[in-house]
Backbone as JSON Lines, residues from 0, in Angstrom:
{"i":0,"aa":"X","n":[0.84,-1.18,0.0],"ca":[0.0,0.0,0.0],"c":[0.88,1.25,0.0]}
{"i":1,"aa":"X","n":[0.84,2.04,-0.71],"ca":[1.54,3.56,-0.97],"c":[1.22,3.98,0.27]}
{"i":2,"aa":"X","n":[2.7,5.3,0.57],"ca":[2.73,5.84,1.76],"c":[1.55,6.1,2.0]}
{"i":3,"aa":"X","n":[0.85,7.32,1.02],"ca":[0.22,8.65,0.82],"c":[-1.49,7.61,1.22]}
{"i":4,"aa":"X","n":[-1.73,6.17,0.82],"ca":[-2.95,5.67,0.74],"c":[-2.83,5.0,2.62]}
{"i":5,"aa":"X","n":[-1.91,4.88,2.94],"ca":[-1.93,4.78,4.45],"c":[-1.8,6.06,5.29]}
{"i":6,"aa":"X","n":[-1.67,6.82,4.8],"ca":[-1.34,8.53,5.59],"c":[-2.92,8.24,6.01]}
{"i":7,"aa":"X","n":[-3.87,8.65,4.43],"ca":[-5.72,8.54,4.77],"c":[-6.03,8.14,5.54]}
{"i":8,"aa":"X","n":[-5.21,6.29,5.75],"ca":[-6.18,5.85,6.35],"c":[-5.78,5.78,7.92]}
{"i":9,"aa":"X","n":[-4.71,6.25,8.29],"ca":[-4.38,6.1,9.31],"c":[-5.15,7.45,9.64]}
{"i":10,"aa":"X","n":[-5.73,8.93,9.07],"ca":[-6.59,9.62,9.67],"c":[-7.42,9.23,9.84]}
{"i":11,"aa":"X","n":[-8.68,8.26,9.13],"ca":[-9.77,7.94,9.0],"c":[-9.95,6.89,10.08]}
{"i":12,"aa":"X","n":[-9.5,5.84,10.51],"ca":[-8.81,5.55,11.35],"c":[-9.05,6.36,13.0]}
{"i":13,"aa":"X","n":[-8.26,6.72,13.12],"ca":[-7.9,7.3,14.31],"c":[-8.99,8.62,14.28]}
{"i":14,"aa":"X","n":[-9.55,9.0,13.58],"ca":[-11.06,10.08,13.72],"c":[-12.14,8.99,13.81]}
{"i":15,"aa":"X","n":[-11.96,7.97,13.24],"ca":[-13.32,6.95,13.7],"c":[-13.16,6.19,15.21]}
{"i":16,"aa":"X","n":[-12.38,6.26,15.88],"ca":[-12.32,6.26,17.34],"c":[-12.09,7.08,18.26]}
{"i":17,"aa":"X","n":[-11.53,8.41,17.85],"ca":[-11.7,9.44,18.6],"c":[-13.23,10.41,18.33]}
{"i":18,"aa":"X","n":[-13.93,9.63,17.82],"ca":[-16.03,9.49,17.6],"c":[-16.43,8.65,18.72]}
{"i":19,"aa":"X","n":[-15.78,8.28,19.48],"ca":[-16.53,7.18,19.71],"c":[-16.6,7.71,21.38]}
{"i":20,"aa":"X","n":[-17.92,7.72,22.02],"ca":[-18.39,8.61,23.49],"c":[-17.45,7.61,24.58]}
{"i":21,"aa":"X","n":[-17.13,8.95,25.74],"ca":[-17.11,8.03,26.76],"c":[-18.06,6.88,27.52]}
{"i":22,"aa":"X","n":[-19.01,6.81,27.6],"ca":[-19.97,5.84,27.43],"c":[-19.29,4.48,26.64]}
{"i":23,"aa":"X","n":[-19.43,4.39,25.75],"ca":[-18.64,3.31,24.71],"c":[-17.48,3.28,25.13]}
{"i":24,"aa":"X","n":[-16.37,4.25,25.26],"ca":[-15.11,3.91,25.46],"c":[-14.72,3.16,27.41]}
{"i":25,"aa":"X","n":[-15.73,3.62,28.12],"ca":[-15.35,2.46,29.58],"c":[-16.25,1.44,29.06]}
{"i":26,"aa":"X","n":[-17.34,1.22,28.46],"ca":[-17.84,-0.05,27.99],"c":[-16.79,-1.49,27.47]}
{"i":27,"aa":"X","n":[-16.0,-0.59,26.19],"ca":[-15.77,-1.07,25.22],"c":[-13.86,-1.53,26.08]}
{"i":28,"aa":"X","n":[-13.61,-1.0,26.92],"ca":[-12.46,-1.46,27.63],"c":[-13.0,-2.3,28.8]}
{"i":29,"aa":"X","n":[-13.93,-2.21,29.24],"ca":[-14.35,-3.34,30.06],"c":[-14.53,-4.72,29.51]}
{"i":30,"aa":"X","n":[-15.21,-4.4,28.48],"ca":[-15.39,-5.96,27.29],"c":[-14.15,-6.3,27.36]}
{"i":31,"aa":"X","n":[-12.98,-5.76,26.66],"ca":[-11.78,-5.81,26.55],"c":[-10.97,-6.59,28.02]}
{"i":32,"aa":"X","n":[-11.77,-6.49,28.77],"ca":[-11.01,-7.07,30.19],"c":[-11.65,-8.01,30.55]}
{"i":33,"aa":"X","n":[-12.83,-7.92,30.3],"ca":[-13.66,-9.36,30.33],"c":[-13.07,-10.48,29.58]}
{"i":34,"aa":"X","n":[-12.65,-9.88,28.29],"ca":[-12.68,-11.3,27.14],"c":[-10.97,-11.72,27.87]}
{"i":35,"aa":"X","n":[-10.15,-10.94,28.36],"ca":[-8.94,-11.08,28.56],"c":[-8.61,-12.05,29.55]}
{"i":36,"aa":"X","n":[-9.43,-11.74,30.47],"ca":[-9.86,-12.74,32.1],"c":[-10.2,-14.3,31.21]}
{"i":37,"aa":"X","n":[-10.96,-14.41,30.81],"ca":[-11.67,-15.53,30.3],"c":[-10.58,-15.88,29.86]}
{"i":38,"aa":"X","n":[-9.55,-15.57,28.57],"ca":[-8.41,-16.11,28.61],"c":[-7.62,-16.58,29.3]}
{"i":39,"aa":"X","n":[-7.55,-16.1,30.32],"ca":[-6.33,-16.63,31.6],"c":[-5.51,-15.32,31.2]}
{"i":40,"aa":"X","n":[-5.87,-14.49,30.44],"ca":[-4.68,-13.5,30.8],"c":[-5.02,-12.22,31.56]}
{"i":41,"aa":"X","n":[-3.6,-11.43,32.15],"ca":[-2.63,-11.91,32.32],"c":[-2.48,-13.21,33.55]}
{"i":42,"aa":"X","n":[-1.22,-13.88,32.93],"ca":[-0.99,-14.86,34.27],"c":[-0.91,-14.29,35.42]}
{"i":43,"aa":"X","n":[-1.33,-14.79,36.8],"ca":[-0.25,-14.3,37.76],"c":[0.84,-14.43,38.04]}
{"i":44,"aa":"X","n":[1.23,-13.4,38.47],"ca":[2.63,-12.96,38.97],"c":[3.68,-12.98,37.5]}
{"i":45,"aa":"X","n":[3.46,-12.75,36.25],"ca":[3.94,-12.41,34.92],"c":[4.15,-11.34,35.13]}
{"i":46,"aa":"X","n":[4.87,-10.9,33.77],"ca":[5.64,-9.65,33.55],"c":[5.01,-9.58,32.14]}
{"i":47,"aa":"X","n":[4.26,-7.91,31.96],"ca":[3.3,-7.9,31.15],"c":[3.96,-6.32,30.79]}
{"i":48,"aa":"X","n":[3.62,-5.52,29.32],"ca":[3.86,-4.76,29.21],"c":[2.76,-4.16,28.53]}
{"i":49,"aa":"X","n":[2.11,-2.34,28.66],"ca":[1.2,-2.1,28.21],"c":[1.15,-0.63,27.55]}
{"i":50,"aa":"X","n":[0.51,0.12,28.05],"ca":[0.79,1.38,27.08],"c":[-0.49,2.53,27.9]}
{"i":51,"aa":"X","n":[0.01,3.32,27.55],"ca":[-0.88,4.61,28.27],"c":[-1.49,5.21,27.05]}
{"i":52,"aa":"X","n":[-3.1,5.26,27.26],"ca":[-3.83,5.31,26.1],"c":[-3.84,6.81,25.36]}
{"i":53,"aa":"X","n":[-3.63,7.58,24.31],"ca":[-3.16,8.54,23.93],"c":[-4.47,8.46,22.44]}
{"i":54,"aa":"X","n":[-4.55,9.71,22.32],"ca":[-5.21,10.12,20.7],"c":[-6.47,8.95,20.41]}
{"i":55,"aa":"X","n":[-7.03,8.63,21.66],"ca":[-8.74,7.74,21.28],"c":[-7.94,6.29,21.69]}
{"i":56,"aa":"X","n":[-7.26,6.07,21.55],"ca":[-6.39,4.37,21.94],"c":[-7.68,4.14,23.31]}
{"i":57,"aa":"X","n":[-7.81,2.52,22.72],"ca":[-8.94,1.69,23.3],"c":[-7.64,1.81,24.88]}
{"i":58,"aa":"X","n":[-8.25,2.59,26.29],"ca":[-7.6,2.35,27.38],"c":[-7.22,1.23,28.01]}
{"i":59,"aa":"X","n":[-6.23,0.56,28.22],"ca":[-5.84,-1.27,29.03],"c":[-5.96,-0.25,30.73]}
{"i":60,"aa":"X","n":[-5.99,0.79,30.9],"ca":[-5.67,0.58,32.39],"c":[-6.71,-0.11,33.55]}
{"i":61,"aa":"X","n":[-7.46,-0.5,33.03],"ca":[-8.16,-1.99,34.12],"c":[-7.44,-3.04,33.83]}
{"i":62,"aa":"X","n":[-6.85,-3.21,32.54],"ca":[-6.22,-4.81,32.25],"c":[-5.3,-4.57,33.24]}
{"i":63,"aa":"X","n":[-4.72,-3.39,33.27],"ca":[-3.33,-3.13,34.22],"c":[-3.45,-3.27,35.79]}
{"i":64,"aa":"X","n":[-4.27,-2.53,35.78],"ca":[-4.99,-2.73,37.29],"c":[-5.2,-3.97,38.02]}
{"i":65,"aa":"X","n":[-6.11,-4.96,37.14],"ca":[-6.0,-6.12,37.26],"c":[-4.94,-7.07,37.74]}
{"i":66,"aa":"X","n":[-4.04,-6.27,36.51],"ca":[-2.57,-7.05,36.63],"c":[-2.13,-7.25,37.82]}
{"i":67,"aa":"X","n":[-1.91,-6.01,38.28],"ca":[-1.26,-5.27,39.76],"c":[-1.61,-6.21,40.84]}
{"i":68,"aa":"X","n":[-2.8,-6.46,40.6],"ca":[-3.86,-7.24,42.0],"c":[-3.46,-8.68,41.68]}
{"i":69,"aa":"X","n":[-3.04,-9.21,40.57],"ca":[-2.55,-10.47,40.24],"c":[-1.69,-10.89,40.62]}
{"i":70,"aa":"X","n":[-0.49,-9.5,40.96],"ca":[0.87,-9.82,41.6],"c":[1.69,-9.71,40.17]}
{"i":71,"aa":"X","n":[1.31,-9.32,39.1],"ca":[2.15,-9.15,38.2],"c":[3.24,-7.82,37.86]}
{"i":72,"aa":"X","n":[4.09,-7.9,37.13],"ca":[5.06,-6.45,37.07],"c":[4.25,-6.27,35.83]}
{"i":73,"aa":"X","n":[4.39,-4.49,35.76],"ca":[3.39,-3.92,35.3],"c":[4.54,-2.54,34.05]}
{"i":74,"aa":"X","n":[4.59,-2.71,33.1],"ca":[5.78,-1.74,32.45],"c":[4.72,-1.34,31.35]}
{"i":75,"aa":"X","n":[5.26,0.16,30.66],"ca":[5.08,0.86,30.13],"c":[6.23,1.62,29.52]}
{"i":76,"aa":"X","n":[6.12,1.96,27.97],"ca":[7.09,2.05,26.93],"c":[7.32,3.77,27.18]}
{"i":77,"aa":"X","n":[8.65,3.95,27.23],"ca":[8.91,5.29,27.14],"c":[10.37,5.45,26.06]}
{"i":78,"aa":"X","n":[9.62,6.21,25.28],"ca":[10.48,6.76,24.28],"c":[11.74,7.3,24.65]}
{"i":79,"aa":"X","n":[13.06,6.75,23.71],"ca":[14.99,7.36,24.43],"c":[15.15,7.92,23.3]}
{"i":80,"aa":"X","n":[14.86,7.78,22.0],"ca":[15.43,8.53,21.08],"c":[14.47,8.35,19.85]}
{"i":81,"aa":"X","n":[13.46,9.62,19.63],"ca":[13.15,9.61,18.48],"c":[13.5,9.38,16.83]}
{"i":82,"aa":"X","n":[14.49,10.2,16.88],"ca":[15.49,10.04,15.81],"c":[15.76,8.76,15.02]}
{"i":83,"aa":"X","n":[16.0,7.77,16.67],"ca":[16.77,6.13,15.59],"c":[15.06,5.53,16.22]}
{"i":84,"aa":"X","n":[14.35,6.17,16.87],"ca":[13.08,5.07,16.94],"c":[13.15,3.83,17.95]}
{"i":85,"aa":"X","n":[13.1,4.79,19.41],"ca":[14.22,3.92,20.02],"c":[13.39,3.78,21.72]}
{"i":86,"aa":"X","n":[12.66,2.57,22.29],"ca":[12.01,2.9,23.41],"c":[12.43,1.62,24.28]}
{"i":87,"aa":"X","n":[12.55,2.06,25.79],"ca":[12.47,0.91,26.78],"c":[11.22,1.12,27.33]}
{"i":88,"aa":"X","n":[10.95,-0.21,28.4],"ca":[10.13,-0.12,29.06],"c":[10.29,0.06,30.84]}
{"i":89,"aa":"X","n":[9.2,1.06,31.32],"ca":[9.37,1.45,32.47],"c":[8.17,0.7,33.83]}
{"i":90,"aa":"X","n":[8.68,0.44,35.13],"ca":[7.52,0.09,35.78],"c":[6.47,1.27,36.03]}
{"i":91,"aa":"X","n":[5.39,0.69,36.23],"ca":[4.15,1.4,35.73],"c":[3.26,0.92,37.53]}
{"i":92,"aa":"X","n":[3.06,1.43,38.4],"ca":[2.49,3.11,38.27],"c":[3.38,4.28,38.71]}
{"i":93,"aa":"X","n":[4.77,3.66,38.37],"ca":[5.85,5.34,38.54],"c":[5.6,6.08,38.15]}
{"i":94,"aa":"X","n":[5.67,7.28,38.55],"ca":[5.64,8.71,37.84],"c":[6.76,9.9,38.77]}
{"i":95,"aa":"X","n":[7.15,10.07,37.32],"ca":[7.41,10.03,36.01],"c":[8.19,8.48,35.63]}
{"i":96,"aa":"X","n":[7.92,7.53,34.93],"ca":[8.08,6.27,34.46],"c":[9.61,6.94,33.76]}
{"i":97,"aa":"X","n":[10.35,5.35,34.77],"ca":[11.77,5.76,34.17],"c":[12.31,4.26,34.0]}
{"i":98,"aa":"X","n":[12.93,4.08,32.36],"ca":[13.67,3.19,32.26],"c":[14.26,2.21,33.02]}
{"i":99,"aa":"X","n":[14.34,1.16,32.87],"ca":[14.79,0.22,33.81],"c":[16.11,-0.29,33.19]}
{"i":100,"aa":"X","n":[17.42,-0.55,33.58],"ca":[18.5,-0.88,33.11],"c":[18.71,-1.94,31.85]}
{"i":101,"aa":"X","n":[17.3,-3.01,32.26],"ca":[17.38,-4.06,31.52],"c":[15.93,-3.81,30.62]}
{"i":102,"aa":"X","n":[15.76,-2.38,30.33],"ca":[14.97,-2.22,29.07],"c":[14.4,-2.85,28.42]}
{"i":103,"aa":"X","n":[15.64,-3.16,27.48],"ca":[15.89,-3.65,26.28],"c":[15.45,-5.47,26.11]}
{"i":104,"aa":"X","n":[15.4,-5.73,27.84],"ca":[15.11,-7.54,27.23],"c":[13.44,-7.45,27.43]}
{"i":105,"aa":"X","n":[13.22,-7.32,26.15],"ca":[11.64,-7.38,25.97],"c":[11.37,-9.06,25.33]}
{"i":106,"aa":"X","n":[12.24,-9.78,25.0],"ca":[11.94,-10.79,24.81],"c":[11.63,-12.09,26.61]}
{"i":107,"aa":"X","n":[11.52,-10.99,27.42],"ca":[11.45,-11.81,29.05],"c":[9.98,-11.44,29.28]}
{"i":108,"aa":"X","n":[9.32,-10.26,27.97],"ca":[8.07,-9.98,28.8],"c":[7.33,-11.47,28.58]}
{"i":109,"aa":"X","n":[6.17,-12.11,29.1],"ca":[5.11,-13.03,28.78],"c":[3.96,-11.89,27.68]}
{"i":110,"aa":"X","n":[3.55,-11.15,27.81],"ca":[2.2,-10.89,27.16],"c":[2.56,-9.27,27.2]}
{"i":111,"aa":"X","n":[2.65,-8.79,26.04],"ca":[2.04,-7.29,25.35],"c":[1.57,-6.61,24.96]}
{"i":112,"aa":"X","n":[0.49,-5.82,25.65],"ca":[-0.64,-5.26,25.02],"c":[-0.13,-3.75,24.43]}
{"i":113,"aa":"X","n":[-0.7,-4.16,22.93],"ca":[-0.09,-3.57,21.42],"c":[-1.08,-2.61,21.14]}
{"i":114,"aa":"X","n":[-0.25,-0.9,21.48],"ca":[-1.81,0.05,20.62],"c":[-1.79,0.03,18.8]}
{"i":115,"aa":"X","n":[-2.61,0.22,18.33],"ca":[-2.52,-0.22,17.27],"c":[-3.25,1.89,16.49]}
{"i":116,"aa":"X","n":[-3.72,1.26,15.09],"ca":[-4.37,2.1,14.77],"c":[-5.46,1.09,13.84]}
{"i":117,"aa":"X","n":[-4.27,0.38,12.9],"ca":[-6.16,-0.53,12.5],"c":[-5.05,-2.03,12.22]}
{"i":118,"aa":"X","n":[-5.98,-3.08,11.97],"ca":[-5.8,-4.15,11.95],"c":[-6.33,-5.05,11.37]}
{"i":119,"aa":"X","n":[-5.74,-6.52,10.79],"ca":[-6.8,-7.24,10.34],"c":[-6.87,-8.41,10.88]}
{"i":120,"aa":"X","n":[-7.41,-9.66,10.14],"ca":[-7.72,-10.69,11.44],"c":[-6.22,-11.85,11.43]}
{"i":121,"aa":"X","n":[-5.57,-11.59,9.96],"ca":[-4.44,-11.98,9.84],"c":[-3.14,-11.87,10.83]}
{"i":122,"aa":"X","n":[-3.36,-10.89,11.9],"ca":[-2.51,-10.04,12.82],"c":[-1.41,-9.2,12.2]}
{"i":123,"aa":"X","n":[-1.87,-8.48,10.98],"ca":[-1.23,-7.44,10.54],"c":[-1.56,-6.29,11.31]}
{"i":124,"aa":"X","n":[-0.62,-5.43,11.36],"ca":[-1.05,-3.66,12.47],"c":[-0.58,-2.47,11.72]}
{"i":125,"aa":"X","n":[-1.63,-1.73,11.5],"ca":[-1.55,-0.37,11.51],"c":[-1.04,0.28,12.36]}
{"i":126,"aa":"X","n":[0.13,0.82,12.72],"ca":[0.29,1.61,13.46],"c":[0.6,2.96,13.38]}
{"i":127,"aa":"X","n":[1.34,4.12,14.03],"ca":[1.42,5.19,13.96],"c":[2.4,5.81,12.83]}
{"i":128,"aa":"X","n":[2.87,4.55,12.39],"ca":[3.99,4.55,11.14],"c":[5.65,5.36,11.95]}
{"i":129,"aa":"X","n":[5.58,5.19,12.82],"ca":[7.08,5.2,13.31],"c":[7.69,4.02,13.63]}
{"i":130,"aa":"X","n":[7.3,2.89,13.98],"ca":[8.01,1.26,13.72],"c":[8.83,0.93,15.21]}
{"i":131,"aa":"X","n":[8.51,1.61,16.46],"ca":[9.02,1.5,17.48],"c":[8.71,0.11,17.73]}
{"i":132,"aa":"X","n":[7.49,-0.22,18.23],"ca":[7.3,-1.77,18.73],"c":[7.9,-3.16,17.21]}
{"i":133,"aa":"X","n":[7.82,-2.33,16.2],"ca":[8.41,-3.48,15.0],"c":[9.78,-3.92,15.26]}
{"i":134,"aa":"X","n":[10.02,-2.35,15.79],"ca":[11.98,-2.08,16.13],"c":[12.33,-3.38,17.47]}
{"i":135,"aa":"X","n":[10.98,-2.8,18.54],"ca":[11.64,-3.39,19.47],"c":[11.59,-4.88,19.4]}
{"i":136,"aa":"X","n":[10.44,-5.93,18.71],"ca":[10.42,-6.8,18.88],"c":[10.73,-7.62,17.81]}
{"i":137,"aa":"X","n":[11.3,-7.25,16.88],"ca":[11.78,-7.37,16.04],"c":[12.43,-9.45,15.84]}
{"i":138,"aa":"X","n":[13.04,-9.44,17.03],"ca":[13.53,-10.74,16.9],"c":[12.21,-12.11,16.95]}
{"i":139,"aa":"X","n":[11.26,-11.68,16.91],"ca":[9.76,-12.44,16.95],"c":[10.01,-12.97,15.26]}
{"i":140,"aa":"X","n":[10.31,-11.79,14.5],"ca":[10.17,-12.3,13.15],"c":[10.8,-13.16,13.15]}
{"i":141,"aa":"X","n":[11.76,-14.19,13.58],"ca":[12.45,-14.98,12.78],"c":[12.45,-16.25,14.19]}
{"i":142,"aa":"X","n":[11.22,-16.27,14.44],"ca":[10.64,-17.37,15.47],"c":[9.53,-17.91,14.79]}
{"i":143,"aa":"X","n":[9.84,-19.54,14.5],"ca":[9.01,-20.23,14.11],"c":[7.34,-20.79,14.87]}
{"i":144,"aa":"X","n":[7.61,-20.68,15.94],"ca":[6.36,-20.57,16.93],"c":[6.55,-19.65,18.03]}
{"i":145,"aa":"X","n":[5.26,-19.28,17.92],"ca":[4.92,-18.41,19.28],"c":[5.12,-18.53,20.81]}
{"i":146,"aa":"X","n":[5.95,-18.17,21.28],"ca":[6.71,-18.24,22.69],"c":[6.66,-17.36,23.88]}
{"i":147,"aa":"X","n":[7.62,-16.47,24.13],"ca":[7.13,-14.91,24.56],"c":[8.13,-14.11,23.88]}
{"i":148,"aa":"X","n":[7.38,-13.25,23.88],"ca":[6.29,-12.24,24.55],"c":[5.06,-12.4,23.67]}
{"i":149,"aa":"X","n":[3.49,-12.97,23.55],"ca":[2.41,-12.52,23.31],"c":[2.31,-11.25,22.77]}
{"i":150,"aa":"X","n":[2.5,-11.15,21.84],"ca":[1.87,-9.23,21.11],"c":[0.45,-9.59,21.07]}
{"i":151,"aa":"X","n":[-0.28,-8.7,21.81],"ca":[-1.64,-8.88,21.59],"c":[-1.9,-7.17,21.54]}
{"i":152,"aa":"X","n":[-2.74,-6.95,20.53],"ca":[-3.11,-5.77,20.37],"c":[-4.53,-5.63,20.72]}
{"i":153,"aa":"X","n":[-4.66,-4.42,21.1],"ca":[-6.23,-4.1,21.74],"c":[-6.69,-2.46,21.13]}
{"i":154,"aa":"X","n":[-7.93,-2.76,20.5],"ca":[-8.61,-1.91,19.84],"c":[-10.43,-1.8,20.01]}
{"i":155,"aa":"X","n":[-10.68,-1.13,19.34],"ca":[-12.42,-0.99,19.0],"c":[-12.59,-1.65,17.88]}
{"i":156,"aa":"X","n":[-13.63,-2.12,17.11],"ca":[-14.0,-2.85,16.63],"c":[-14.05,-1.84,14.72]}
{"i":157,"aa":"X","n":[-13.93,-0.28,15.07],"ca":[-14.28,0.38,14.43],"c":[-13.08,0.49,13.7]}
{"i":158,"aa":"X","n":[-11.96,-0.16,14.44],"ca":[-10.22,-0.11,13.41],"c":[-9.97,-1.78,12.67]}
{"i":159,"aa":"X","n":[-11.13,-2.42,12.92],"ca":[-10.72,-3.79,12.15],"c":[-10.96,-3.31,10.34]}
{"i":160,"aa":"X","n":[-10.22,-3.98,9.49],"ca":[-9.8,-3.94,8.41],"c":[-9.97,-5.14,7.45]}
{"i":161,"aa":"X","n":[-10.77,-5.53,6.74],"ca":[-10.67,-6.13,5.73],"c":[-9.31,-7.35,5.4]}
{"i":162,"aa":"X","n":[-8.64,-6.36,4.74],"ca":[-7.21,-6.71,4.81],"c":[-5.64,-5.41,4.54]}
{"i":163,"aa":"X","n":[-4.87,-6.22,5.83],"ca":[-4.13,-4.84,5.77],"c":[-2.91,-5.67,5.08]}
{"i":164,"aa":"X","n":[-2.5,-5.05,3.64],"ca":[-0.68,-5.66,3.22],"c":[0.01,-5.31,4.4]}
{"i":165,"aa":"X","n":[0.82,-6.43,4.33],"ca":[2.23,-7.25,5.87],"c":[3.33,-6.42,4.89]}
{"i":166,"aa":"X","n":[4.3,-5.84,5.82],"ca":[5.44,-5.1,5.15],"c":[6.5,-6.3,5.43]}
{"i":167,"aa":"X","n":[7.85,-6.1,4.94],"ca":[9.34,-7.15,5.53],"c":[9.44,-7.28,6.99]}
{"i":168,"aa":"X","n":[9.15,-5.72,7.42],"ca":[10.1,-5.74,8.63],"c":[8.87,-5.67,9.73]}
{"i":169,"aa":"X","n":[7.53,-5.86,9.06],"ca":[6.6,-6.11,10.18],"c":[6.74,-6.97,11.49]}
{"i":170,"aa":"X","n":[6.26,-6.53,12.26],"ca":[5.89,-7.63,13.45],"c":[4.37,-8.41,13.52]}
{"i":171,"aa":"X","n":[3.89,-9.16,13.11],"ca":[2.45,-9.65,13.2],"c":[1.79,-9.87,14.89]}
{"i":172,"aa":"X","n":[1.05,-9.81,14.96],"ca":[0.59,-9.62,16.29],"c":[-0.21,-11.5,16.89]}
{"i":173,"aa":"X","n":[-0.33,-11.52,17.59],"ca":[-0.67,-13.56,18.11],"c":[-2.1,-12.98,17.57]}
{"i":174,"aa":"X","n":[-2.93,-11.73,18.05],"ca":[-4.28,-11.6,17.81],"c":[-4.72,-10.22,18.53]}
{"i":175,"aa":"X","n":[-5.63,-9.95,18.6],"ca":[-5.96,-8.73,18.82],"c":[-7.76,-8.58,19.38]}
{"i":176,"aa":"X","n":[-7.96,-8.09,20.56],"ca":[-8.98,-8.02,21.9],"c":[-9.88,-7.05,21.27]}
{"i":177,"aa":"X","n":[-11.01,-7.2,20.88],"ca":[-11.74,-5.54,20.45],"c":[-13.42,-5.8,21.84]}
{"i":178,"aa":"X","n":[-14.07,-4.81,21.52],"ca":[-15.24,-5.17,22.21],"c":[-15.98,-5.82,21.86]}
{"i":179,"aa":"X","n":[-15.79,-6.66,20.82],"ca":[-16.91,-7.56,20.0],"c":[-16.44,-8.93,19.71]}
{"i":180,"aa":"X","n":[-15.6,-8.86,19.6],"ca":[-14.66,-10.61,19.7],"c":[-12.73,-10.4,19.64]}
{"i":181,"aa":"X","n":[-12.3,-12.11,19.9],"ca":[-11.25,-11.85,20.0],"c":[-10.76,-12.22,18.36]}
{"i":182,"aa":"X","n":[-9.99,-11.54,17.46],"ca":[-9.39,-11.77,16.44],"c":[-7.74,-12.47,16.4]}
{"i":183,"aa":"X","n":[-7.37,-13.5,15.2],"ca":[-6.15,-13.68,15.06],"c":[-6.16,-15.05,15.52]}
{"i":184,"aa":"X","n":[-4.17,-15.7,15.57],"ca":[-4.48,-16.84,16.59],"c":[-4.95,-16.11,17.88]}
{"i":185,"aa":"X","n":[-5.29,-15.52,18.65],"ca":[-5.78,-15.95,20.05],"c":[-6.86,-15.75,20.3]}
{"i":186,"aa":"X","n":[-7.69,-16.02,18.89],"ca":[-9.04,-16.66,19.64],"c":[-9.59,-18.15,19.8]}
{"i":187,"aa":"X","n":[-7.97,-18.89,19.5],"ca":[-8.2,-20.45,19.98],"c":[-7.61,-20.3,21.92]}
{"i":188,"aa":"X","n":[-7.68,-19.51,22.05],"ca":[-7.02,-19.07,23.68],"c":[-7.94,-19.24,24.21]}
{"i":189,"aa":"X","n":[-8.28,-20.36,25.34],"ca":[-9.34,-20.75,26.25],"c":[-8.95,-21.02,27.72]}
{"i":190,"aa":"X","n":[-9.52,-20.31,28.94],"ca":[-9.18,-20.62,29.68],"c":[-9.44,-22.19,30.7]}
{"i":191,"aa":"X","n":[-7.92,-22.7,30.9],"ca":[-8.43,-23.92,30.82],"c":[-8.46,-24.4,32.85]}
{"i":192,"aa":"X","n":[-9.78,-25.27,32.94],"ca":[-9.99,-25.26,34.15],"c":[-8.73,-26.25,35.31]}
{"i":193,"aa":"X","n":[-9.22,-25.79,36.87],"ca":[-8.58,-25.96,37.59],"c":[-7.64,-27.67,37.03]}
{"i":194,"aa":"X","n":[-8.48,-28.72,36.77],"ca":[-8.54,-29.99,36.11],"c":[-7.58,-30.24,35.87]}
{"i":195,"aa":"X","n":[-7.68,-29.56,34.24],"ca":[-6.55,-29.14,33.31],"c":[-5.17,-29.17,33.63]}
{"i":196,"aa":"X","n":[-5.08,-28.76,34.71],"ca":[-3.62,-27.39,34.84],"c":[-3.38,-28.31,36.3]}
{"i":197,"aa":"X","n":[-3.96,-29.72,36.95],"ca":[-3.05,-29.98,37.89],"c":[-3.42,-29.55,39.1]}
{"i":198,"aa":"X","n":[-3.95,-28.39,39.09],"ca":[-4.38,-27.68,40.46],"c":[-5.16,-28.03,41.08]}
């Protein structure tokens, strides 16, 4: 897809969820935490990474919240250098959220909740077209099965897509949480009972 035909749609896009009422938007993140629970995610006591919701972005901070009460570590991406496109992740609820020495090993997170801008069911992502999370997780591409970290992206239902063209240096996402179902592989993700699991 040409730059100039993703510029559009990444406005059209991101104005069709910044439409969307507060009403719908704690609705539509509660669904989002509902369908997530039912998964089993997050585990307890995991190391999960998430994002602070900006420009209409479907909000995780109940998924986070959640987390917290789970006993899980709780990080959030803060930008080091625009220029080369360049972010670690910080514990979250610091403020001001500051880098952690060991940043950079994002391949230790278990599960990542991915802001997106639009998506399809293939786990291709629209994003803001700066390539930070492509940058960071980059070593996913050349993993034959899914391991960690979980990229799971979370959106409204109003950024799903038809079909979005996969670039080289994409990162594909396991699946993606909206208020209306779960898309991608992880909607074979079932939470499996006490039985199951030994307990």
């Amino acid at each position: 897809m040409p730059e100039s035909n993703q510029a559009g749609l990444r406005r059209s896009l991101r104005a069709a969820r910044r439409a969307l009422g507060t009403a719908q938007r704690l609705a539509a993140a509660t669904a989002v935490d509902t369908s997530l629970a039912r998964m089993g995610l997050p585990r307890p006591r995991s190391r999960i990474a998430a994002y602070r919701a900006m420009d209409g972005e479907l909000d995780p901070v109940i998924v986070m919240r959640r987390a917290l009460a789970l006993g899980c570590e709780v990080h959030v991406p803060v930008v080091t250098s625009l220029r080369r496109r360049r972010m670690r992740f910080a514990a979250w609820p610091d403020e001001p959220p500051r880098p952690r020495a060991d940043g950079d090993a994002a391949r230790w997170f278990d599960l990542v909740l991915v802001p997106l801008v639009g998506f399809d069911d293939d786990g291709n992502r629209l994003g803001m077209g700066a390539g930070f999370y492509d940058r960071h997780f980059a070593f996913l591409r050349h993993r034959d099965a899914w391991h960690r970290p979980l990229l799971l992206g979370l959106a409204f239902e109003v950024q799903r897509l038809e079909r979005l063209p996969a670039k080289s240096l994409d990162v594909p996402l396991w699946g993606v949480v909206t208020e209306r179902a779960i898309h991608g592989r992880a909607a074979t993700r079932i939470r499996r009972k006490p039985a199951e699991t030994g307990s």
